[in-house]
matplotlib code that plots the C-alpha trace (Angstrom):
import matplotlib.pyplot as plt

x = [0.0, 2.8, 4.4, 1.3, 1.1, 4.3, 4.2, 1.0, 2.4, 5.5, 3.8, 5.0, 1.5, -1.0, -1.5, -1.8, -4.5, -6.3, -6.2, -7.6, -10.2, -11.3, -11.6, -13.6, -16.1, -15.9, -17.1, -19.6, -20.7, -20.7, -22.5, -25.3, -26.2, -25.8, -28.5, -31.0, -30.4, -31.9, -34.5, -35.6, -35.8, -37.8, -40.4, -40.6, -40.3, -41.1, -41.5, -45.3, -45.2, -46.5, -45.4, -48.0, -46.2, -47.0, -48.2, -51.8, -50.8, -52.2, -53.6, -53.1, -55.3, -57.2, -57.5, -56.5, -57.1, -55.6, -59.0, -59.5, -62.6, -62.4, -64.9, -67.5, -67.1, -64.9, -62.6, -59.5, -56.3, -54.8, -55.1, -53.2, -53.8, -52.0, -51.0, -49.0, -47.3, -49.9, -47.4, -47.9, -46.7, -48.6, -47.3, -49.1, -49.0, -50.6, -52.4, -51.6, -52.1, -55.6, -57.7, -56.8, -58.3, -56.9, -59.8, -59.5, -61.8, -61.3, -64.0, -64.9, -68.8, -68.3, -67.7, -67.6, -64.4, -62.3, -61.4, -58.5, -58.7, -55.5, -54.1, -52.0, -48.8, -45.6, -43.3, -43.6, -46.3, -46.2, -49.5, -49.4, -52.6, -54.0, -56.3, -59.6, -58.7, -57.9, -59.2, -59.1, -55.8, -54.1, -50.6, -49.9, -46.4, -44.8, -47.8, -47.3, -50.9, -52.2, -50.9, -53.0, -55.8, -55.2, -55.1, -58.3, -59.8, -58.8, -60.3, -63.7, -64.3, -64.2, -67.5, -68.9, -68.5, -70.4, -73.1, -73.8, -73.7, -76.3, -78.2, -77.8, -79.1, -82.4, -82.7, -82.3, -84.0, -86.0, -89.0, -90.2, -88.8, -90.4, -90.6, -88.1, -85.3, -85.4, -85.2, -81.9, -80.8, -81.5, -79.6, -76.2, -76.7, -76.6, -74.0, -71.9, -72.3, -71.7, -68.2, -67.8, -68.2, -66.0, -62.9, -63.1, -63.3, -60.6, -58.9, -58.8, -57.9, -54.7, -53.3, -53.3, -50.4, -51.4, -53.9, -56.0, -57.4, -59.9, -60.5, -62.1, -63.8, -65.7, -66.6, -66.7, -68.3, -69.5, -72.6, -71.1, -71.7, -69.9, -68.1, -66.1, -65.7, -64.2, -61.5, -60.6, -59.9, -58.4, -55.8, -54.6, -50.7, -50.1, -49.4, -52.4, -55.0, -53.8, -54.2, -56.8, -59.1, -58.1, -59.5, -62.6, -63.3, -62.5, -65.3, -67.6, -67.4, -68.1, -71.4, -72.4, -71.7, -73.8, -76.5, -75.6]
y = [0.0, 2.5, 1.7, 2.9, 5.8, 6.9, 5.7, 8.3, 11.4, 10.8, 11.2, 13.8, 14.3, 13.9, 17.6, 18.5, 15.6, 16.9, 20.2, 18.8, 17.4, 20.8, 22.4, 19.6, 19.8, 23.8, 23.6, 20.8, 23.7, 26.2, 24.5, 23.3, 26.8, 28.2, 25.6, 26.3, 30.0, 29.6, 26.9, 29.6, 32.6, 30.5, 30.1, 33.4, 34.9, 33.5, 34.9, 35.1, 37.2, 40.5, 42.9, 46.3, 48.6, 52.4, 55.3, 56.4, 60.2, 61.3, 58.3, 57.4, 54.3, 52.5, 49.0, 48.4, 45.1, 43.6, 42.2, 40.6, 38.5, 35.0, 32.5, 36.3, 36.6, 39.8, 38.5, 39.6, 38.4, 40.4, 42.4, 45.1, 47.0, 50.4, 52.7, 55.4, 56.5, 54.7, 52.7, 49.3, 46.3, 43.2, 40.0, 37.3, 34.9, 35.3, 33.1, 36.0, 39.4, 40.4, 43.4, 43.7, 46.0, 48.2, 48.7, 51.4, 50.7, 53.9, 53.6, 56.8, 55.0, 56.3, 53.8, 56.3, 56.8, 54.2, 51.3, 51.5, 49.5, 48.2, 46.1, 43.5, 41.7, 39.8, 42.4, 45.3, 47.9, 51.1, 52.8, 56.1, 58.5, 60.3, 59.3, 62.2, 61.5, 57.6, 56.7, 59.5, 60.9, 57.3, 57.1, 53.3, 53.0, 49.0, 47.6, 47.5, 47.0, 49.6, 51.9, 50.4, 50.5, 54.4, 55.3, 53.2, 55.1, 58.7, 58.4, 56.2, 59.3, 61.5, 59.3, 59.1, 63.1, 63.5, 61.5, 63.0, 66.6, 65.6, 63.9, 67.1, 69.1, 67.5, 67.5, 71.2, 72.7, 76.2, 74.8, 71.5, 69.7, 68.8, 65.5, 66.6, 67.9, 65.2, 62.3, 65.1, 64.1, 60.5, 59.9, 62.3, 59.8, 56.8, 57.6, 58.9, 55.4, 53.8, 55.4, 54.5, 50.7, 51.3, 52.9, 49.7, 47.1, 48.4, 49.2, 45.9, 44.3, 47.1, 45.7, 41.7, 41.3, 43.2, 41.2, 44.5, 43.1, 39.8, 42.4, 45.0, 42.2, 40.8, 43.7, 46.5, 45.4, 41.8, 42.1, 43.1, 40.9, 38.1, 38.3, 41.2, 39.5, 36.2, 38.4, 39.6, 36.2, 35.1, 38.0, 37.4, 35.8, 32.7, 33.9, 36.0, 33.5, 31.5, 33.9, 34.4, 36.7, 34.9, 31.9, 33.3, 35.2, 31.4, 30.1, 32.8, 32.6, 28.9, 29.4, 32.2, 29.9, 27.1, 28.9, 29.1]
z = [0.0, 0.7, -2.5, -4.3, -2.6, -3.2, -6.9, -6.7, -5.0, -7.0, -10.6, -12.3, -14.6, -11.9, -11.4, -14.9, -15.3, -12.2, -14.1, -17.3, -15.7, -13.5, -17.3, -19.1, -16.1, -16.2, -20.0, -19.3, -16.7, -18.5, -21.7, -19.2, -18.1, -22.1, -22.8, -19.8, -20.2, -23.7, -23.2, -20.4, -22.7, -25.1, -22.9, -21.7, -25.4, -28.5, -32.2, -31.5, -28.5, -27.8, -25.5, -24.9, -22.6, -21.9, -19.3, -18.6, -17.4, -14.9, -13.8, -9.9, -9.3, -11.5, -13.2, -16.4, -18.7, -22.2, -24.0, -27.2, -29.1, -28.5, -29.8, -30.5, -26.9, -25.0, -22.2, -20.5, -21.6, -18.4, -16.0, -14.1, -10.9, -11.5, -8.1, -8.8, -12.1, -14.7, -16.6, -17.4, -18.8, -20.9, -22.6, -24.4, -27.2, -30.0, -32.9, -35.4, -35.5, -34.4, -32.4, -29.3, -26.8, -23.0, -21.2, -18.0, -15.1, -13.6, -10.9, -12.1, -12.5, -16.0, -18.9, -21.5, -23.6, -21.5, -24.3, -26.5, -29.9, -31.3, -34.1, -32.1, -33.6, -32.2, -30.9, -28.9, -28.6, -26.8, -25.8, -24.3, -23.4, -20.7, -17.7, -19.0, -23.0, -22.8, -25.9, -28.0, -28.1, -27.8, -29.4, -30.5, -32.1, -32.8, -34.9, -38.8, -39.0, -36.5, -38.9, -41.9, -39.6, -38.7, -42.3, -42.9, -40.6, -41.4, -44.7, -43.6, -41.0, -44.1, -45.2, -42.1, -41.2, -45.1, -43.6, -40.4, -42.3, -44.9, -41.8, -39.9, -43.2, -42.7, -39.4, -38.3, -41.6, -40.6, -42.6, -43.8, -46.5, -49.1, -50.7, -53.6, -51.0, -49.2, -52.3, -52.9, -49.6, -49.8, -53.0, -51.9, -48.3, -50.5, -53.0, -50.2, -48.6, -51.8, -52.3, -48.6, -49.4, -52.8, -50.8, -47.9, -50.6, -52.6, -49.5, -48.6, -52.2, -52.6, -49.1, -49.7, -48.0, -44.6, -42.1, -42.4, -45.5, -43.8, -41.0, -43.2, -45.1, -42.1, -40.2, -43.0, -45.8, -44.7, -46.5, -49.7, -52.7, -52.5, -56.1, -53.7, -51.3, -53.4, -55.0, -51.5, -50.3, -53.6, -53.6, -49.8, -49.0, -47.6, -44.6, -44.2, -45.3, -42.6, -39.8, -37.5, -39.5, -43.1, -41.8, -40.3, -44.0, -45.8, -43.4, -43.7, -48.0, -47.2, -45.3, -48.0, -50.9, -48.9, -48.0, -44.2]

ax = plt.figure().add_subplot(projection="3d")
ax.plot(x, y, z, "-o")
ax.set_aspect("equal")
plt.show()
């Protein structure tokens, strides 16, 4: 036994194999932790999540929730209890890009003007507005299609504000029309809602490539004739025929078609 152990101590390479040895299991180490560091950002993050972050100003208590429509019913992705500053911070996965919605429960007994509508998509989205103009003077910044949506909407309100003049017209005349000013007033209502229907459809056929498109198609000019709404479908990517809203417009052609 003594003649082993001296053979041992007296080993000239037994402390540079002892030092080979601390390396290998320093990489082994240090590989382990590389892996479970990214399995662990994986999970937290992936290339469908969305991140909404922003400031209600001048907000000091209040609760606010992420929303969307799931199965034609409203529910709450999230929610957030805010106490001091108003900024927040949502995340969630998504199917594909769809509306999303922040709804403020001020307990203000007031549920006027207190839901933001939004365009989500992977990535991140800032929201930033005030506590007494929430909803109208929201900034939204990060969403490709929020933007498409915005300048939808800018010229629809054009149509819209046409309507509600010619409705106004009418309405606070000094004396009574007569049956030929108001068949003027019909016709310049309906061709204004004609050219309404012509810019959405066309709208939606010029952006094929931009989830706006199935969106417009379904809640703007559903009821349009069907031919429309065909070429719509027919003109969509890949991509966004397989989103959310491209396969709710492929189902909805299918129940037209057979008689649904």
């Amino acid at each position: 036994m003594i003649k082993n152990s001296e053979a041992l101590t007296s080993n000239p390479l037994l402390p540079f194999s002892i030092t080979i040895q601390k390396i290998k299991m320093k990489k082994i180490l240090f590989f382990v932790l590389l892996i479970t560091l990214m399995f662990g950002c994986s999970e937290s993050s992936s290339e469908k999540t969305m991140t909404v972050t922003g400031k209600v100003k001048g907000l000091k208590k209040g609760t606010l929730f992420l929303q969307h429509i799931a199965d034609s019913t409203l529910v709450n992705v999230d929610s957030l209890q805010i106490e001091g500053d108003g900024s927040f911070s949502f995340k969630t996965e998504l199917e594909s890009p769809e509306i999303f919605y922040l709804y403020l429960n001020k307990k203000d007994a007031n549920d006027i003007n207190d839901r933001i509508t939004f365009f989500g998509e992977p990535g991140t989205i800032e929201v930033n507005t005030a506590w007494n103009t929430f909803d109208t003077n929201a900034k939204i910044e990060g969403s490709k299609t929020q933007k498409k949506l915005e300048e939808y909407q800018k010229t629809m309100s054009r149509f819209n504000k046409t309507n509600l003049e010619l409705m106004q017209t009418a309405a606070n005349s000094q004396t009574a029309l007569d049956s030929l000013e108001i068949d003027s007033i019909q016709r310049l209502s309906n061709k204004n809602v004609k050219r309404g229907y012509a810019y959405a459809l066309n709208f939606a056929l010029n952006n094929k490539d931009s989830y706006i498109a199935p969106y417009i198609a379904l809640t703007e000019v559903s009821d349009a004739n069907v031919i429309y709404l065909d070429s719509i479908y027919n003109s969509l990517t890949t991509e966004v025929v397989e989103s959310k809203y491209g396969k709710k417009l492929g189902n909805y052609l299918k129940d037209i078609k057979s008689g649904k």
